[in-house]
C-alpha positions as CSV (number, residue, x, y, z in Angstrom):
1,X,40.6,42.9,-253.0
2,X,37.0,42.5,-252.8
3,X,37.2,44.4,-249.7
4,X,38.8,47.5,-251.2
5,X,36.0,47.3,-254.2
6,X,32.9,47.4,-250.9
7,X,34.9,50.0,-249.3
8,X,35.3,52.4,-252.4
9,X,31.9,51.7,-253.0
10,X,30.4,52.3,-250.1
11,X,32.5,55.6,-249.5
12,X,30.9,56.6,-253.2
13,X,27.3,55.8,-252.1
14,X,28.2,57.9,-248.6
15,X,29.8,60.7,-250.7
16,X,26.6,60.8,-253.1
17,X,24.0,60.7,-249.9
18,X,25.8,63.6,-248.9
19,X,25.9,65.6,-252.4
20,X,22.2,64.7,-252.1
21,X,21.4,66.0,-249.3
22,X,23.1,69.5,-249.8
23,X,20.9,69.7,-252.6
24,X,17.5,69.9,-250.0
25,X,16.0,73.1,-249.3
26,X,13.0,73.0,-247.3
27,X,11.2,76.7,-247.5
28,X,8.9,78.1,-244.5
29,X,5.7,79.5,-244.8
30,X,6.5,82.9,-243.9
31,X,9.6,82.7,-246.0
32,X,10.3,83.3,-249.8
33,X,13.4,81.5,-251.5
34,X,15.7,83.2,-254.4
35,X,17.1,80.4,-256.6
36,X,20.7,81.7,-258.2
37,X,22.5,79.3,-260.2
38,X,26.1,80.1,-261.3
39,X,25.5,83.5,-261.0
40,X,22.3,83.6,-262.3
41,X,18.9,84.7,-261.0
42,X,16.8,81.4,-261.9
43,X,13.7,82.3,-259.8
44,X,11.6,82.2,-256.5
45,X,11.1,79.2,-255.1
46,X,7.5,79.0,-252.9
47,X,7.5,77.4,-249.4
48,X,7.7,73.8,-248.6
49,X,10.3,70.6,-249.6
50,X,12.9,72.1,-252.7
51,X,15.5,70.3,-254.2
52,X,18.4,72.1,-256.2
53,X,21.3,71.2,-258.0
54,X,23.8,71.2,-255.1
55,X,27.6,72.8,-255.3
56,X,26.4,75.6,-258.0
57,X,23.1,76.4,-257.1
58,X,22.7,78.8,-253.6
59,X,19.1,79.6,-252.1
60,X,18.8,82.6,-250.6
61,X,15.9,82.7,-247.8
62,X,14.2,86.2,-246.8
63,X,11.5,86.6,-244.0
64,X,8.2,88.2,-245.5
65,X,6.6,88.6,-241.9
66,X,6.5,92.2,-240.4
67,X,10.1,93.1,-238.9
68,X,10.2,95.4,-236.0
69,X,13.5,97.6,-235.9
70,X,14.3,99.9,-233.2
71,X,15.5,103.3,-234.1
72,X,18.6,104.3,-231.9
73,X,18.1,107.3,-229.4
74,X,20.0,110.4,-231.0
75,X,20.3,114.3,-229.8
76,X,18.1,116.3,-232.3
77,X,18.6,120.4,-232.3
78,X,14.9,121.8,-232.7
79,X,14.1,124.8,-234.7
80,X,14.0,126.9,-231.4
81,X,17.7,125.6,-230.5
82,X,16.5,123.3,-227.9
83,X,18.8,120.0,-227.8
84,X,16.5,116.6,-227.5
85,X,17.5,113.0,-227.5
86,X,14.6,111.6,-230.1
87,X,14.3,107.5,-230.6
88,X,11.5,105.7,-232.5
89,X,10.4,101.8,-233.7
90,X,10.0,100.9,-236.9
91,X,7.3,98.6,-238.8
92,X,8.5,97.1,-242.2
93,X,7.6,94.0,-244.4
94,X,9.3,93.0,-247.5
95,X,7.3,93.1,-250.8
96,X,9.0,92.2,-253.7
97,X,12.1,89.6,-252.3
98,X,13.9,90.3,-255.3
99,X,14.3,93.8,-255.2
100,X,15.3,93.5,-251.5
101,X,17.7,91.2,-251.7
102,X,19.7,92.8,-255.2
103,X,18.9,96.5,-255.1
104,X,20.2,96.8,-251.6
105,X,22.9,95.2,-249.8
106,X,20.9,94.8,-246.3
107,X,17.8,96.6,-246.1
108,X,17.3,96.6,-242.5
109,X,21.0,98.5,-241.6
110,X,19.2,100.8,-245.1
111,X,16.1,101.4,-243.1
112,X,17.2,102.2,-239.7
113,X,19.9,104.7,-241.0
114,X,17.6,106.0,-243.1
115,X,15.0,106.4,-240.5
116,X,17.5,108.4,-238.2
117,X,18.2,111.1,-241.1
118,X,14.8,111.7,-242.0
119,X,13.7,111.8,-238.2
120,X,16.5,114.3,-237.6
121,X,15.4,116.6,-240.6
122,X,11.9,116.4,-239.2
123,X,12.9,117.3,-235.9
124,X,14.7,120.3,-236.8
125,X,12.1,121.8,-239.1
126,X,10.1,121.9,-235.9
127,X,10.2,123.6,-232.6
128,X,10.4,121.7,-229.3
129,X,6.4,122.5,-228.2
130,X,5.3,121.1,-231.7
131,X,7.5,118.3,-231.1
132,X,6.0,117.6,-227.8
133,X,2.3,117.7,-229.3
134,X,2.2,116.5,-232.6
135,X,4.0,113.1,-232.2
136,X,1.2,111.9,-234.7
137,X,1.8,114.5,-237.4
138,X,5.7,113.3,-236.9
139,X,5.2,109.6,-237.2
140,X,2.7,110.1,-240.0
141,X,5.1,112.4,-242.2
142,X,8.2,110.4,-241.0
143,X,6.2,106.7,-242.5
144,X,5.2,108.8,-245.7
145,X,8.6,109.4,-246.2
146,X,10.0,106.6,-245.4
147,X,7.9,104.6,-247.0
148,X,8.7,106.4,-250.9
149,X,12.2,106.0,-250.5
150,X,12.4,101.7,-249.7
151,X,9.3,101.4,-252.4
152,X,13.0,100.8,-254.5
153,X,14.0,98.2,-252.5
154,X,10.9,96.3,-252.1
155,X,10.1,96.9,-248.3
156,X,6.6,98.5,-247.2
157,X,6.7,100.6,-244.3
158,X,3.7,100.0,-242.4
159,X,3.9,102.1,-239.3
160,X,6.5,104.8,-237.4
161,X,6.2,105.7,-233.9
162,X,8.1,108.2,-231.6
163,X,9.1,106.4,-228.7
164,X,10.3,109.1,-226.7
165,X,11.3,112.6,-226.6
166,X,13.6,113.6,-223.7
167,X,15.2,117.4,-224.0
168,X,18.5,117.6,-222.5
169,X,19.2,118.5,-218.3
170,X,19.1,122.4,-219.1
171,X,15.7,122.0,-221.5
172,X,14.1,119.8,-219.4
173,X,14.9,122.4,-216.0
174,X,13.4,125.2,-217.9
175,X,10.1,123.5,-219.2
176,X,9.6,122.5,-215.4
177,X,10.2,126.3,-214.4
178,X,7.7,127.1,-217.3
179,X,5.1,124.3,-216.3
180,X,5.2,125.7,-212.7
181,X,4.9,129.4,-213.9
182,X,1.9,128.5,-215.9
183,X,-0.1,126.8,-212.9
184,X,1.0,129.4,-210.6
185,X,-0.9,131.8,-213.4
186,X,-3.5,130.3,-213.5
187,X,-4.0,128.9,-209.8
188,X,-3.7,133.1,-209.3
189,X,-6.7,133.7,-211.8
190,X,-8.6,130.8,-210.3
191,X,-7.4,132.2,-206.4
192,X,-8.6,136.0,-207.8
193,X,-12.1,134.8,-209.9
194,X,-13.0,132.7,-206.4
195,X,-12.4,136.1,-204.4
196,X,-14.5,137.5,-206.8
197,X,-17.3,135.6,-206.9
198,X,-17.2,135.4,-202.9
199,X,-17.6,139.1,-202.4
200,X,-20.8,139.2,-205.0
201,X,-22.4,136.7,-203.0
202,X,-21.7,138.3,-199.7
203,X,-22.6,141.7,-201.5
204,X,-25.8,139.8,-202.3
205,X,-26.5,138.2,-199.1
206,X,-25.9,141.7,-197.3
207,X,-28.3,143.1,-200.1
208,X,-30.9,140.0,-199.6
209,X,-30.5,140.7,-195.6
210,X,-31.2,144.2,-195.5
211,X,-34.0,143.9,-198.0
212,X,-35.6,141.4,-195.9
213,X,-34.6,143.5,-192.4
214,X,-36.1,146.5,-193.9
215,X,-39.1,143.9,-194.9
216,X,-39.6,142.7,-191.6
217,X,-39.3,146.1,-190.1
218,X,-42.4,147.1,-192.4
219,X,-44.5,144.2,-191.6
220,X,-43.4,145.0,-187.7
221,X,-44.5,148.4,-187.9
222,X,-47.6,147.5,-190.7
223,X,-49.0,144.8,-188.0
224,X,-48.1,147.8,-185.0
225,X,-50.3,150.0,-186.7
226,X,-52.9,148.0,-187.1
227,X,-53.0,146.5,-183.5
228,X,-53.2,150.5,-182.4
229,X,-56.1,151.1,-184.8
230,X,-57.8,147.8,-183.5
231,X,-57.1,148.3,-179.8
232,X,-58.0,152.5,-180.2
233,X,-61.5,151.1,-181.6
234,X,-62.3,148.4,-179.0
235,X,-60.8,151.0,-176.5
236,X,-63.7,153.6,-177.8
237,X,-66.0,150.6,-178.4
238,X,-66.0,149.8,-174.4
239,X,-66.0,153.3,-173.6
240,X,-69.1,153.7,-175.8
241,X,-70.5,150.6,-174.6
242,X,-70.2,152.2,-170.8
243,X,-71.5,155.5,-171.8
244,X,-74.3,153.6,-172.9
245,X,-74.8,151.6,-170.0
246,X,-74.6,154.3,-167.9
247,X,-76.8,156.8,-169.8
248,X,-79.5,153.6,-169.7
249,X,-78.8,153.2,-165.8
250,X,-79.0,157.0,-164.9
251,X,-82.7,157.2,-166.9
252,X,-84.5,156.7,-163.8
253,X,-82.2,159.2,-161.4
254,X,-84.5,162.1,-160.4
255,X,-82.7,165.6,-159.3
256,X,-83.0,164.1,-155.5
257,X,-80.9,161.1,-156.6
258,X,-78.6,163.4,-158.0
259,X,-78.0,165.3,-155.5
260,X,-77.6,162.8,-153.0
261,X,-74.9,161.2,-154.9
262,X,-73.0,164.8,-155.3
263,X,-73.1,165.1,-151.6
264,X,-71.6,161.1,-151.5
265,X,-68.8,162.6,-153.9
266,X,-67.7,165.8,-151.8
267,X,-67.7,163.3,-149.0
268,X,-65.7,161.2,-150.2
269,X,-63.5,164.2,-151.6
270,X,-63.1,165.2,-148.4
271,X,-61.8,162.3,-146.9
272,X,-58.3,162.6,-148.7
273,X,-55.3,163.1,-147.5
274,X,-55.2,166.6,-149.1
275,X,-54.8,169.3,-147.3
276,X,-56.4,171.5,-149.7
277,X,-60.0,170.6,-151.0
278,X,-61.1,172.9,-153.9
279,X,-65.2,173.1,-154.6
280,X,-66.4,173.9,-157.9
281,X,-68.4,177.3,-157.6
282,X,-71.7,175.8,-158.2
283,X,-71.6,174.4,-154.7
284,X,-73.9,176.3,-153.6
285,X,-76.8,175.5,-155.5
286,X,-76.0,171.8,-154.6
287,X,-76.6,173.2,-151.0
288,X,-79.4,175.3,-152.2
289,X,-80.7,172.3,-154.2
290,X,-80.2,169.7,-151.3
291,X,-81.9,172.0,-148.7
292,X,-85.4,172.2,-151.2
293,X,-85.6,168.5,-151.1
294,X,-85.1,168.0,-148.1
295,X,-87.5,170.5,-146.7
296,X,-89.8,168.8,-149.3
297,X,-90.9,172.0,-150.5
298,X,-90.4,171.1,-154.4
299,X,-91.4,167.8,-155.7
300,X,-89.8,166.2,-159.0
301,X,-91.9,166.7,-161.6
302,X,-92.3,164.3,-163.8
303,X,-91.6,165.9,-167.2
304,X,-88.2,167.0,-166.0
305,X,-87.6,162.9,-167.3
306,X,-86.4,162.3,-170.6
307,X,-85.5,159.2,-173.2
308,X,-82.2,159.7,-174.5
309,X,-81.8,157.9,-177.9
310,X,-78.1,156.7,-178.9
311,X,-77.2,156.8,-182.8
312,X,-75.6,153.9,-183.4
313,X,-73.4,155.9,-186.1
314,X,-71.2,157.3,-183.9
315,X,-69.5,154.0,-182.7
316,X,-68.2,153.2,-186.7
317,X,-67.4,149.8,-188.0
318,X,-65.7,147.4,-185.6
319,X,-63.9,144.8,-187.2
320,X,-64.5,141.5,-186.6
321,X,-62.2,138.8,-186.4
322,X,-62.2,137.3,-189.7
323,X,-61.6,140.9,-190.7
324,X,-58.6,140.9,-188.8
325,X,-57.5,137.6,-190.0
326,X,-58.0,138.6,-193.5
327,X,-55.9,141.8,-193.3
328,X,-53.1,139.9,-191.6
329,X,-53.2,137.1,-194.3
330,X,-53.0,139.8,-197.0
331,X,-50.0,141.3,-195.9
332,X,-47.9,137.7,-195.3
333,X,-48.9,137.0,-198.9
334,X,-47.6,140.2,-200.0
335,X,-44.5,139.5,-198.5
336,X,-43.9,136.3,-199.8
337,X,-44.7,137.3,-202.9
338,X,-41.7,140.3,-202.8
339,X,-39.7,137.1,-201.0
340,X,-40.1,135.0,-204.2
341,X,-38.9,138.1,-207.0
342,X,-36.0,138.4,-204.7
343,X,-34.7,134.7,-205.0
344,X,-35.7,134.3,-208.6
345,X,-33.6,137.3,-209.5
346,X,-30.8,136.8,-207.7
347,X,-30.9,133.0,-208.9
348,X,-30.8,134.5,-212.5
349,X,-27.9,136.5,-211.7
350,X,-25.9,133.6,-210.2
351,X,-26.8,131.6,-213.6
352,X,-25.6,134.7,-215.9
353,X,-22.0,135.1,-213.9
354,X,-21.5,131.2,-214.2
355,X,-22.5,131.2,-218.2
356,X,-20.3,134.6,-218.4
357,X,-17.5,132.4,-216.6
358,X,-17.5,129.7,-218.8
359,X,-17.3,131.9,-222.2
360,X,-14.6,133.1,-220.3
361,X,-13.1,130.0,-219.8
């Protein structure tokens, strides 16, 4: 008997450990606990060790960290009729535990479906080129949304983002066609504006050429010219020189020297190989002249000499060689000068084509 009475007791003591025990609620950090007892909301219930009434009183737990829900992938019909698979994540937090938990039945399966209406309204308001380039005017209209319709359930939606946009087969053949159209376009223009720009410069560099042929030519004939008029004047300066010297040496000749060396030069005339020797007409006074001196019977007289007198005058300015040098400096500069417009303009008008290129880009 005393046996059954430790038994029952000790089944008692087990059966009140147990009641006990279902009555310890131990809340995390991140979490939020709703007490309801018998159908009643009683209140929250902060983290750490809880105890409740067990049997009639139930805890419900709800995560207050930031959930992340993936939307599922579904085929959108853009404004310009152009089908498109469209898929996007999700940021949400709950707020307010109560109203999460009582205003809606499960506010994640609420958020996603919600999400893939509104998406699929914003998607078709727009065509497939705005879709394709304002993903952040989409995810920022999408959240806005979004985020005013689960205000009534207590969840904040922090962030929306598109996580791919994918046309259909047909779409996505014709965008490629379209993509290679437009860089054929403009690989054309580019082709045609190099082609351009290639015959200016070889216009120019024909221009530049001939300018500096022609140039060159000038100088050529400029430096010609000048040797000509140099060499005709020391020419005339050695024949003046000569003249001189020989008008100097031939002071002294009387009328017998002279006559001796006119009979030297019709000797030597007629030791040719002509066979025809023509004598000036005055030959005969040479004879008559010859034949007086050499009968001695007329002597030189001596004011038949004279002073010649040379005026200096008649042989100009002869340049000298810093002249020469001076002239021949002058010119190079000049040409350098002409040389140094030439690059300088056409340098300008390389600068203005690439400025008028880039407005025009």
């Amino acid at each position: 008997m005393a046996v059954f009475e430790t038994l029952v007791t000790l089944f008692l003591v087990i059966i009140i450990l147990i009641i006990f025990a279902r009555g310890v609620i131990i809340v995390q950090p991140y979490e939020q606990g709703l007490q309801i007892r018998l159908g009643r909301y009683i209140g929250r219930m902060n983290p750490g060790f809880r105890w409740v009434i067990p049997l009639i009183t139930q805890v419900v737990k709800l995560d207050l960290r930031t959930l992340v829900m993936d939307v599922p992938s579904q085929e959108v019909i853009t404004k310009d009729n152009s089908p498109t698979n469209v898929d996007a994540i999700v940021y949400i937090r709950v707020i307010d535990p109560e109203k999460a938990y009582f205003e809606v039945a499960n506010y994640r399966m609420a958020t996603v479906a919600l999400a893939q209406t509104t998406l699929r309204g914003i998607i078709g308001d727009m065509e497939l080129d705005e879709v394709l380039y304002n993903r952040e005017s989409i995810n920022t209209k999408l959240r806005d949304i979004l985020d005013r319709e689960t205000d009534q359930w207590g969840v904040k939606v922090e962030r929306v983002e598109i996580k791919e946009v994918d046309p259909v087969g047909t779409v996505k053949q014709a965008m490629t066609e379209q993509t290679a159209a437009e860089r054929e376009r403009r690989a054309a223009i580019l082709r045609a504006d190099g082609e351009k720009r290639s015959a200016i410069l070889k216009a120019e560099g024909m221009k530049k050429s001939m300018i500096l042929e022609a140039e060159g030519e000038r100088q050529s004939k400029i430096l010609k010219a000048e040797g000509e008029r140099l060499s005709q004047i020391l020419r005339a300066q050695g024949e003046s020189q000569g003249l001189r010297i020989l008008a100097l040496g031939s002071r002294s000749l009387d009328k017998r020297a002279i006559t001796v060396l006119s009979f030297d030069a019709l000797k030597t005339m007629a030791n040719g190989q002509a066979t025809k020797i023509i004598f000036p007409f005055e030959i005969s006074s040479l004879i008559k002249q010859g034949a007086k001196y050499l009968g001695a019977t007329e002597s030189m007289d001596d004011t038949e000499a004279f002073e010649t007198s040379l005026d200096e005058s008649l042989l100009g300015d002869i340049p000298t060689a810093e002249r020469i040098q001076e002239v021949v400096k002058s010119i190079e500069d000049e040409t350098r000068a002409i040389m140094n417009e030439e690059m300088v303009g056409d340098q300008e008008s390389v600068i203005s084509d690439l400025d008028e290129k880039k407005l025009i880009t």
